[in-house]
VOMARTOR-828311 format. One record per residue: x, y, z of N, C-alpha, C in turn. Coordinates in pm, whole numbers, padded with zeros to 5 digits, always signed. Atoms other than C-alpha are relative to their C-alpha. Layout:
BEGIN
XYZXYZXYZ;...
END
This chain:
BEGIN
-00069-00053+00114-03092+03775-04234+00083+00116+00043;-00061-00124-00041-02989+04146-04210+00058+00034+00126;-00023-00039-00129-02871+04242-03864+00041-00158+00094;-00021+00119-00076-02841+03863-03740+00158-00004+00024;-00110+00039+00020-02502+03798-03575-00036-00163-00068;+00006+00121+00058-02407+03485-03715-00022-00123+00118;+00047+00053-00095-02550+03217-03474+00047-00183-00075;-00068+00124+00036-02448+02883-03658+00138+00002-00093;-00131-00029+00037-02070+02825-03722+00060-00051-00075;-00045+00123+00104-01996+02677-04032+00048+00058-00088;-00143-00070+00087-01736+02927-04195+00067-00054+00002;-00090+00143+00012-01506+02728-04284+00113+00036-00041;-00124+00000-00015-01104+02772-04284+00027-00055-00178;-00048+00069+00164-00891+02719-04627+00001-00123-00012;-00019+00156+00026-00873+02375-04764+00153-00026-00024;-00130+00081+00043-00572+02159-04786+00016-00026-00161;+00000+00060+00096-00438+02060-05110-00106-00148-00021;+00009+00111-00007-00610+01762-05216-00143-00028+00080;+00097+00027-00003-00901+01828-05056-00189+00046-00060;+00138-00037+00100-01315+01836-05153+00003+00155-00071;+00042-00089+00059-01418+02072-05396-00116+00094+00109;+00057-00123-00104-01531+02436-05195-00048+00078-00085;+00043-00102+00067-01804+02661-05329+00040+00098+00132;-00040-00126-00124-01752+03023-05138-00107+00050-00094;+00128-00082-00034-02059+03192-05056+00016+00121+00036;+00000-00107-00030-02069+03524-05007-00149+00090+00059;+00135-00026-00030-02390+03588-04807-00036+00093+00089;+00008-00059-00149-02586+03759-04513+00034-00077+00117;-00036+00072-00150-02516+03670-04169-00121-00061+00022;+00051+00061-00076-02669+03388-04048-00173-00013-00122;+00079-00033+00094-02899+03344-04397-00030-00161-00065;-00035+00153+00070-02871+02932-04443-00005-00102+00175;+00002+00077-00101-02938+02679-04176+00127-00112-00002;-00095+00121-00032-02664+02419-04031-00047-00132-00114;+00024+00103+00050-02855+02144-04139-00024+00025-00200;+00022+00035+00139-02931+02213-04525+00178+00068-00024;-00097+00022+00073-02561+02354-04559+00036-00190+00002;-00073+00178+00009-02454+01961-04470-00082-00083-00051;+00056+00102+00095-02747+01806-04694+00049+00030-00164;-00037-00032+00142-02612+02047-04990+00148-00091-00003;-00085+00100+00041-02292+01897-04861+00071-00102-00017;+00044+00127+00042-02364+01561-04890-00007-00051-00158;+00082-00006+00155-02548+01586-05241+00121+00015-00096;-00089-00007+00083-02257+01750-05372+00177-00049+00009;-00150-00029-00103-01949+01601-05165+00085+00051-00070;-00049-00079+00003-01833+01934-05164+00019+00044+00176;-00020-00045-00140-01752+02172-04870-00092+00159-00034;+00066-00143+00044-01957+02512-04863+00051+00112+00129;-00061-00104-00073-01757+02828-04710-00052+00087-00023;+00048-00096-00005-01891+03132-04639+00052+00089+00063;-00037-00125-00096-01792+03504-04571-00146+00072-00001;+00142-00040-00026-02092+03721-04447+00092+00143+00035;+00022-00137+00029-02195+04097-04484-00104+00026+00059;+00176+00007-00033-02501+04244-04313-00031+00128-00049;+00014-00072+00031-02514+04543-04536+00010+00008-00146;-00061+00000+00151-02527+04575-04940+00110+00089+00001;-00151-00086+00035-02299+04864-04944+00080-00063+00064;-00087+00103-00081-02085+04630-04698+00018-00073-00143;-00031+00123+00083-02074+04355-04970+00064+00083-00151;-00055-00122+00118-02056+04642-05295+00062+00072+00024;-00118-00084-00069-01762+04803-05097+00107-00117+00001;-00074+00116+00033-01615+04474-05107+00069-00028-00081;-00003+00032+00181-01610+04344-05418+00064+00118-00099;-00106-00087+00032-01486+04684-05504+00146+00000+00003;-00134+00023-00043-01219+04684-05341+00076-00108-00020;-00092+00172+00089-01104+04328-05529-00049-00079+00094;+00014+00096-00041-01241+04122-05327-00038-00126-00115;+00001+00086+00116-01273+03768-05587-00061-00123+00065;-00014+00188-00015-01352+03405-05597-00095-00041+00104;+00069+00060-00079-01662+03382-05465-00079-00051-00175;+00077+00088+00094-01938+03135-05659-00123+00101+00003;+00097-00054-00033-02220+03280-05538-00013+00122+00095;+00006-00113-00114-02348+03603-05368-00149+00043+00005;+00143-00030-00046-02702+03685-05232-00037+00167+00025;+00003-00135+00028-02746+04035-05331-00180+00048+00017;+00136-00043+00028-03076+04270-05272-00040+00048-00141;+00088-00035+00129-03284+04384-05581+00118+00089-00072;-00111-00077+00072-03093+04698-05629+00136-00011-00005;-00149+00063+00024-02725+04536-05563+00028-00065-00088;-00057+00106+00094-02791+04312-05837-00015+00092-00124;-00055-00087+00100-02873+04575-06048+00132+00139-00010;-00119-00064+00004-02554+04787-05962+00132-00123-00053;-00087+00043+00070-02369+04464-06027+00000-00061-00124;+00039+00066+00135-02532+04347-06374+00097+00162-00075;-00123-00119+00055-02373+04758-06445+00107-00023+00021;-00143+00024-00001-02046+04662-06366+00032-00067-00069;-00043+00096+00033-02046+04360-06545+00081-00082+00082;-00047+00098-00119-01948+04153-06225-00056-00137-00007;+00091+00165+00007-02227+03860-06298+00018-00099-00099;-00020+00123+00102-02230+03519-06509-00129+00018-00055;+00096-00012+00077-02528+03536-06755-00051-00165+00103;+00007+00121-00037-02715+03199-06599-00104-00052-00145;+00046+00065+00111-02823+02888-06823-00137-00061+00043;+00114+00014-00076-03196+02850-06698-00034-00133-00032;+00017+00135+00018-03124+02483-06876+00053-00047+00156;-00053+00053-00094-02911+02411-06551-00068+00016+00145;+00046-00021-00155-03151+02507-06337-00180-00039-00006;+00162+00073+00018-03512+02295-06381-00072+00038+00110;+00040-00023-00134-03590+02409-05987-00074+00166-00013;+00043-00094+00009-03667+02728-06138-00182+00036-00012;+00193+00006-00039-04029+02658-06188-00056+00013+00141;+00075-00018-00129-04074+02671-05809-00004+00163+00042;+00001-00112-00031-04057+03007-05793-00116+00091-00028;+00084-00047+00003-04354+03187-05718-00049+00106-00127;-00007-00120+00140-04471+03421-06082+00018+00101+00067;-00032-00138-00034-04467+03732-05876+00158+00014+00004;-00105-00049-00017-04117+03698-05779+00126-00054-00153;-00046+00022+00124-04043+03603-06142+00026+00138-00068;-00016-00151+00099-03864+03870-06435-00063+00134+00059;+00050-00118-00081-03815+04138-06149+00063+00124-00094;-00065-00123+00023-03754+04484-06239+00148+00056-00038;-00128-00022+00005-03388+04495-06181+00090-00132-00053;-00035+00059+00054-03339+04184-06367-00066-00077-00112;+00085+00010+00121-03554+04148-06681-00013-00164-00031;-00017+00112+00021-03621+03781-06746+00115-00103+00054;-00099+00047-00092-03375+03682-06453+00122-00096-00087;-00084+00031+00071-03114+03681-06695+00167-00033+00088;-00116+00004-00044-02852+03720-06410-00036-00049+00218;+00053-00015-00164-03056+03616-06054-00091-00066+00011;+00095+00105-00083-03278+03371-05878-00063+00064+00156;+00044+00007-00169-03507+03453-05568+00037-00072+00068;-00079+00099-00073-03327+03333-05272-00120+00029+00133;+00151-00002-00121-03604+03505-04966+00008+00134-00050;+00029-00078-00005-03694+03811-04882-00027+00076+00113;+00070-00067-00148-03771+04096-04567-00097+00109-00010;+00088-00136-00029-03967+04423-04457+00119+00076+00086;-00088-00081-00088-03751+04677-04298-00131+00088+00075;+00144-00043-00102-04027+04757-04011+00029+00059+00139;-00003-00037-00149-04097+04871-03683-00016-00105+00123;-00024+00111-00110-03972+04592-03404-00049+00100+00113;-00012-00069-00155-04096+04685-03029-00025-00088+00099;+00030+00020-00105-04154+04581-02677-00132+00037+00018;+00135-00047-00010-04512+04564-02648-00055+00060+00063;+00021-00074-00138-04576+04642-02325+00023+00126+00042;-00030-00117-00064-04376+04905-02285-00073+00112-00118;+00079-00061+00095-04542+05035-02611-00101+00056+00025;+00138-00010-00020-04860+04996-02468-00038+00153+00121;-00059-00135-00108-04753+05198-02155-00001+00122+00019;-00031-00139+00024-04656+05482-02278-00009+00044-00099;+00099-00115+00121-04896+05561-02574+00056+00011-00101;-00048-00030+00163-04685+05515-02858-00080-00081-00128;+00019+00070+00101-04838+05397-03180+00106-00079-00066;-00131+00089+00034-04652+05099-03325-00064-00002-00195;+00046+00028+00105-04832+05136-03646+00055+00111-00138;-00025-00114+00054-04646+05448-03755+00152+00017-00026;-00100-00015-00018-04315+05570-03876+00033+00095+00114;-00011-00091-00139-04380+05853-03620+00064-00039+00139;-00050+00072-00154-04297+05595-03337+00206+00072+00028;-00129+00024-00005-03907+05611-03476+00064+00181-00017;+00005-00135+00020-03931+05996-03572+00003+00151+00094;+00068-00115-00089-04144+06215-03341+00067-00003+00130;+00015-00048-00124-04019+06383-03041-00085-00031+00069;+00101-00037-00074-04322+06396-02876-00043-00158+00050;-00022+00187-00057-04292+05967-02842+00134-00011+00008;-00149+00051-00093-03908+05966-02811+00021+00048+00075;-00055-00060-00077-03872+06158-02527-00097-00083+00080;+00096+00107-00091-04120+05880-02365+00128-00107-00008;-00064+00186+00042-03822+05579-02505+00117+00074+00002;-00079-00047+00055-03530+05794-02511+00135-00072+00088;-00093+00125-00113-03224+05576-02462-00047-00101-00050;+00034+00173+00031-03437+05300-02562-00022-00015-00132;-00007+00029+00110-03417+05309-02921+00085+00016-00121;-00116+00026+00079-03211+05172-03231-00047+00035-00123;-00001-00010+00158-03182+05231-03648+00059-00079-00070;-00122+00030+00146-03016+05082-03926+00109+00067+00008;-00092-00085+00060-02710+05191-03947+00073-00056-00134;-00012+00022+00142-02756+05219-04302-00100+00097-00078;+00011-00081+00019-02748+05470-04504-00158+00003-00108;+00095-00038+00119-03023+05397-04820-00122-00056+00102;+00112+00051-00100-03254+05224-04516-00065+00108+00039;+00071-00142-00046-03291+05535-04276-00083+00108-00056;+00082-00099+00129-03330+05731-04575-00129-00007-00015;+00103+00023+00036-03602+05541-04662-00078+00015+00089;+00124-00008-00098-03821+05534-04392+00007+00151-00015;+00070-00125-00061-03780+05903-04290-00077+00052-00155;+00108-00017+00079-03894+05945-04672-00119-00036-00009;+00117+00058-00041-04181+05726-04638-00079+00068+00094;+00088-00049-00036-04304+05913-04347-00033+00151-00024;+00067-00111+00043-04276+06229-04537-00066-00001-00138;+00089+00082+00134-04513+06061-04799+00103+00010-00155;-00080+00010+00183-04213+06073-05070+00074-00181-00022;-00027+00113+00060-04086+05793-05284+00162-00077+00102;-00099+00030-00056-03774+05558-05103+00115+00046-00090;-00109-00023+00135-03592+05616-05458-00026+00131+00024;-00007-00089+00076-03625+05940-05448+00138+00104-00002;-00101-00098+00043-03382+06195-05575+00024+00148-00005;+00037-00118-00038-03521+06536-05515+00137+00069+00103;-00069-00039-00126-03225+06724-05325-00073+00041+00114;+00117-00053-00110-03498+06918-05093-00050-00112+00074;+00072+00092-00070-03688+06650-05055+00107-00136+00114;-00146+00057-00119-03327+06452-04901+00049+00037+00030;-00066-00075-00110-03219+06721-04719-00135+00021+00075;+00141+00038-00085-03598+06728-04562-00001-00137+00121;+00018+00118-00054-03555+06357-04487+00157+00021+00099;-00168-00014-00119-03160+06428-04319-00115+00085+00127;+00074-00098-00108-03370+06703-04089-00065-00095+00057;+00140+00074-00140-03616+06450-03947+00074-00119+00058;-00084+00155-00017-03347+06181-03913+00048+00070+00113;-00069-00061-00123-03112+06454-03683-00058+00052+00060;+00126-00048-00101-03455+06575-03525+00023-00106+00064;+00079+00092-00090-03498+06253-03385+00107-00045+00098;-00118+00038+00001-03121+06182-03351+00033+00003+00150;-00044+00055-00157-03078+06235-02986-00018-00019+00091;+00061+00102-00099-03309+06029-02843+00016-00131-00058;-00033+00156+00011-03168+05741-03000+00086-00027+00063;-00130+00024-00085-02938+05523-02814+00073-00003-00111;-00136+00064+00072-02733+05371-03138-00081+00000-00156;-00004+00058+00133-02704+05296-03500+00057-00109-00013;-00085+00148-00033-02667+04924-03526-00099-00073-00085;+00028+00092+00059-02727+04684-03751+00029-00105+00021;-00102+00172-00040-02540+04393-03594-00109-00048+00121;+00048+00128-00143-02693+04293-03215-00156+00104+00015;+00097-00076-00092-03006+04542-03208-00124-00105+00037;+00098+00149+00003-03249+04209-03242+00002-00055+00168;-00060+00092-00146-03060+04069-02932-00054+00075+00127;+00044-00128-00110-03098+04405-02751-00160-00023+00029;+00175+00012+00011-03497+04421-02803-00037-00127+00056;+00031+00125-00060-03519+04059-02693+00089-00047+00170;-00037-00002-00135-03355+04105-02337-00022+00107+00054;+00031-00116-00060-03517+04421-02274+00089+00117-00001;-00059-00145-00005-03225+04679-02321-00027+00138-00068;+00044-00119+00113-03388+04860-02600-00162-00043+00005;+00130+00012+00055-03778+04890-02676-00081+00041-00104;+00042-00043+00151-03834+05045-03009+00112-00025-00040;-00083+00063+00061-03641+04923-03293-00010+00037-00146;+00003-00008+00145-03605+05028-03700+00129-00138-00049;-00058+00103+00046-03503+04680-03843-00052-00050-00067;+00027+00070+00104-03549+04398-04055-00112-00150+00046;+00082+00127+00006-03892+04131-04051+00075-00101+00075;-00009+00189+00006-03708+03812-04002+00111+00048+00143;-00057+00038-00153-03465+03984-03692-00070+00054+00100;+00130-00001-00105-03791+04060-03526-00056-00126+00073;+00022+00200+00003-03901+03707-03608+00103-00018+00125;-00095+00060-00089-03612+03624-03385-00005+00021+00121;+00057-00041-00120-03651+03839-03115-00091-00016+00065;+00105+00035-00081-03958+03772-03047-00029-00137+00043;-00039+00096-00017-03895+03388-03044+00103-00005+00107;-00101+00041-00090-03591+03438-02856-00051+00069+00182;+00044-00012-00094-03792+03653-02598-00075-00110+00080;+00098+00087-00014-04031+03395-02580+00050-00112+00097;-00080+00100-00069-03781+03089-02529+00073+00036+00119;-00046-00034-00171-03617+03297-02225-00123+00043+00105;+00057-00010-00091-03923+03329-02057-00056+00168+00052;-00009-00136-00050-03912+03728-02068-00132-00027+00055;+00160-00034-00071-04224+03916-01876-00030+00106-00105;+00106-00100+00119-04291+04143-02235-00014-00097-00126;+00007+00025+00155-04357+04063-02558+00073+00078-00120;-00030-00056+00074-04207+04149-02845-00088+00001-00135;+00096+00002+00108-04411+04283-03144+00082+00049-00139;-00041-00073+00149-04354+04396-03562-00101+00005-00043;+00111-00052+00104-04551+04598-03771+00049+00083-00094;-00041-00072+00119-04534+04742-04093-00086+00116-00029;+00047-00154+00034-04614+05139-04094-00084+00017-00078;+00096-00078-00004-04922+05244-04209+00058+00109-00146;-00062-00111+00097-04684+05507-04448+00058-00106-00113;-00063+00094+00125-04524+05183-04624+00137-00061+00090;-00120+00026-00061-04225+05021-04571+00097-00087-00109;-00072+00044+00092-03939+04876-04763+00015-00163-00007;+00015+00143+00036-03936+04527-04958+00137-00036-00042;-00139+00058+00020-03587+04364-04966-00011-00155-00078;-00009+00185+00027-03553+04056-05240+00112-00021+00021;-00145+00051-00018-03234+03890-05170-00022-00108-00151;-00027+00061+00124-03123+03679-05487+00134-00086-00010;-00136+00100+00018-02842+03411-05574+00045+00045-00135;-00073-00063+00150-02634+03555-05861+00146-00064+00033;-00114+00075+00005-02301+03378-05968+00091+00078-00048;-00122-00104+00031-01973+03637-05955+00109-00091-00115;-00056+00013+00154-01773+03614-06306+00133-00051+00082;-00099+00076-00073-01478+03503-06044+00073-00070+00037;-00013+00119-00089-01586+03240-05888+00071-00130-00124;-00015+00094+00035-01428+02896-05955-00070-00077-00039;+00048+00119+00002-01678+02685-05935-00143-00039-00067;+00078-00031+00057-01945+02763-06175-00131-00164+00028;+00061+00179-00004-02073+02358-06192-00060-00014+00141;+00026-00008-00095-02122+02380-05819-00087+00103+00036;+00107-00143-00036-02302+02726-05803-00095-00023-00076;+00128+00045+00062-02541+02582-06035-00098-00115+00060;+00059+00073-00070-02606+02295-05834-00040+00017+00129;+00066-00104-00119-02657+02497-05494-00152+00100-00054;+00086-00075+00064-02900+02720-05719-00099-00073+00014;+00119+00091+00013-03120+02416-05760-00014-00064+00102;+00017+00056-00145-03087+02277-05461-00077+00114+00091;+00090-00107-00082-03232+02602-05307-00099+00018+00002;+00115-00050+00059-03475+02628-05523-00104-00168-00032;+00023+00144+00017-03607+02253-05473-00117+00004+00120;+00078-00064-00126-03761+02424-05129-00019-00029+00108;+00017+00017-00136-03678+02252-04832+00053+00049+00062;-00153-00111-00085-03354+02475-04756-00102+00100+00024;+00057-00148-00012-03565+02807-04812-00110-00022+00099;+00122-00005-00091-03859+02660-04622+00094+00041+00178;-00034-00016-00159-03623+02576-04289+00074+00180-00010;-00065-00109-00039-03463+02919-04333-00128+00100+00045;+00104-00066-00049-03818+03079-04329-00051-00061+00142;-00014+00049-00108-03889+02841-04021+00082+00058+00073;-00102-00099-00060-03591+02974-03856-00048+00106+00057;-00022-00187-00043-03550+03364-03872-00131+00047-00033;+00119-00056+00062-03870+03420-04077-00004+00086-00112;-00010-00055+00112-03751+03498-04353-00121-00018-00129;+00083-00004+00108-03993+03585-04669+00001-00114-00105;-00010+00087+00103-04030+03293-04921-00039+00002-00120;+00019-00031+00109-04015+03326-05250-00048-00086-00113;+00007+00149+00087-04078+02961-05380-00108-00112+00096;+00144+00041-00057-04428+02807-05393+00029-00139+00071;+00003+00166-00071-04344+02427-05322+00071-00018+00133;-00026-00035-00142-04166+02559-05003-00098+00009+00080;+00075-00048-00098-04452+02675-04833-00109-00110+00058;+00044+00093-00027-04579+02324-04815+00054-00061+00175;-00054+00058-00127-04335+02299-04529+00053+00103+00128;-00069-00084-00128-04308+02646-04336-00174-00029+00078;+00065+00001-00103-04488+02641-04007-00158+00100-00038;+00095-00037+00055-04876+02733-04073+00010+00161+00081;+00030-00109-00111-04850+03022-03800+00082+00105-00053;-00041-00091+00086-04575+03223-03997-00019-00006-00132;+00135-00004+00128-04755+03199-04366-00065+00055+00055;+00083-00057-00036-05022+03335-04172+00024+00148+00019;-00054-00105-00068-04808+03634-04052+00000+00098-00137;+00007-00128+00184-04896+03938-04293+00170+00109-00005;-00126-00082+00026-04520+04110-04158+00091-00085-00048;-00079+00115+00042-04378+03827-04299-00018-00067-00178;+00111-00022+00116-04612+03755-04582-00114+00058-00039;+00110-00043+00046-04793+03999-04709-00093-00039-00082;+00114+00024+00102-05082+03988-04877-00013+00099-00159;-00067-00084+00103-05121+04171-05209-00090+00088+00002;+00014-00124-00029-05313+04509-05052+00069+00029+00053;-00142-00057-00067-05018+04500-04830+00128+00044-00077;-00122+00006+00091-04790+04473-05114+00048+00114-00032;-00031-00133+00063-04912+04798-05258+00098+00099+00092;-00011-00121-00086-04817+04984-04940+00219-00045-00010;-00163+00027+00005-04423+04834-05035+00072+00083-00086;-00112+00007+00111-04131+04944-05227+00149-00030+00008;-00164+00060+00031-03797+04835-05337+00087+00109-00008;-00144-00084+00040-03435+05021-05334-00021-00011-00094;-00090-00037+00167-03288+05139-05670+00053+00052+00035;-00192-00089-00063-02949+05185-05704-00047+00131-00070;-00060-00181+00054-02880+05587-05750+00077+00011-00061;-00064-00030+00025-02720+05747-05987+00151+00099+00066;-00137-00045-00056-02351+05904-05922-00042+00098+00060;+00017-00078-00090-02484+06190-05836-00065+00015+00121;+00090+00009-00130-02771+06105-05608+00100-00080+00090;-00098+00104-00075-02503+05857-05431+00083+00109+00068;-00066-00075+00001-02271+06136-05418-00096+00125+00128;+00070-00111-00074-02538+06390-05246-00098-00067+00130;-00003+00069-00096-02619+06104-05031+00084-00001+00120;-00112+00042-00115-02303+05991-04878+00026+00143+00069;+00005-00125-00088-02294+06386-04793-00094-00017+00114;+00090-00001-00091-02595+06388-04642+00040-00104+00146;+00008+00077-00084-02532+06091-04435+00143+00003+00097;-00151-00025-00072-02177+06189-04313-00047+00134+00128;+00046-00100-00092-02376+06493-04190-00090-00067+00132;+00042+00043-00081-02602+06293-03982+00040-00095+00097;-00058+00070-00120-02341+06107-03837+00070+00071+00082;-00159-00070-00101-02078+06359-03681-00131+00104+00040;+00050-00141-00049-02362+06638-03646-00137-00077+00182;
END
């Protein structure tokens, strides 16, 4: 999901006059397998195009800026409630969508969309602590802690060898989390507290990267990592299939860690309303969402899926938690103007300083 370059190539160029009907997707990178786009477009002979984002503010910087004419867009929790405030979404007709019963009750009438008047569970991640096991082991760092990504007193053991989000409501969150405050929170003190432990730690990191740090961690250039569940999943698979001599591990902090739903919501835009309804159900039918959890390892949100992901990730509690793990979660919420506002300060400071 998040951070994945895009690894299967099925963006697809304008259409000719005259030819199939094209939904446009507006998704994460690398968030849909080869094979179920070409069974959706089969089912519907249609064509399915996609532009990709690996950041919400990336995608709600977008769309700002006029971007139009997409069908669909796979927004996190709090993106969908910044765009239900805009009035950017299509109300959906939950007659057109019978597939909706597969959807697990928990991830039913979430928070930021009251009786999923405007949104469907599409998966889900953990924004966790990826590492190199070995070298973990080595040199005494706890992997169970936000401290790993924080403390001096373990980055000056990795220094050089470790990456972040570069993203702004992410970082946030963790360094709040390990100063036991809320990810939402709004306290100025308490987020000028959390900037301080971010530019404490700041220059023993190598980078801020959200794009290849997965790749990095899985060929050894980096060994601690602040990223996302499912491009751990990867890494550690992709270590695996090259044969490395470490391991790659994920764990979810001990302090908490952040729960990302991703969602299918249909932009007021798009053309192709008839088609974004029939992708909706087709998703939600659960063999697409299963191979995508297969895949990257992404979170699944839809019970009759899980008939078909691999027994060994189901099993995986950074993947699927359990529901004492759950407690230790929380979700973004969008900020008000001002907290946004005393944000993007903050975070301008922690980039140039």
């Amino acid at each position: 999901m998040r951070g994945l370059l895009c690894a299967v190539g099925f963006a697809l160029a304008p259409f000719a006059a005259g030819a199939e009907e094209v939904l446009r997707l507006f998704n994460w990178n690398n968030y849909i397998t080869e094979s179920s786009v070409k069974a959706f477009e089969r089912q519907c002979n249609c064509r399915l195009a996609q532009d990709y984002y690996a950041d919400n503010e990336e995608m709600l910087a977008k769309l700002a800026a006029g971007a139009t004419g997409y069908d669909l867009i796979v927004p996190t929790g709090n993106a969908v409630e910044a765009l239900i405030a805009s009035q950017r979404l299509r109300q959906l007709d939950h007659a057109k969508i019978p597939n909706l019963k597969n959807i697990k009750p928990e991830f039913l009438d979430p928070w930021f969309d009251p009786g999923n008047r405007h949104s469907v569970a599409y998966a889900y991640s953990l924004t966790i602590i990826g590492y190199n096991a070995e070298k973990m082991r080595e040199l005494g760092i706890p992997t169970d802690t936000w401290a790993a990504i924080f403390e001096p007193k373990y980055l000056e053991r990795v220094s050089g060898k470790v990456t972040v989000l570069d993203s702004q409501r992410e970082l946030f969150a963790a360094a709040l989390l390990y100063l036991g405050h809320s990810v939402n929170e709004t306290d100025e003190e308490k987020l000028k507290a959390a900037r301080d432990v971010i530019l404490r730690a700041k220059p023993y990191w190598a980078a801020f990267n959200a794009g290849s740090y997965f790749k990095e961690l899985a060929i050894g250039n980096i060994w601690l990592a602040h990223g996302y569940s499912n491009d751990f999943f990867t890494a550690q698979q992709d270590a695996r299939n090259a044969g490395r001599k470490f391991t790659i591990g994920f764990t979810t902090p001990k302090e908490g860690a952040v729960f990302a739903l991703d969602n299918l919501v249909m932009d007021k835009t798009g053309r192709q309303p008839a088609l974004a309804y029939q992708f909706i159900n087709f998703w939600l039918e659960g063999r697409a969402s299963a191979e995508i959890t297969n895949m990257i390892g992404a979170g699944n949100a839809n019970r009759v899926a899980m008939q078909w992901v691999k027994p060994e990730i189901a099993a995986n509690r950074n993947i699927f938690p359990d529901a004492t793990e759950f407690k230790r979660l929380q979700q973004l919420r969008d900020y008000d103007r001002r907290v946004r506002r005393l944000l993007n300060r903050l975070w301008v400071e922690v980039k140039v300083r």
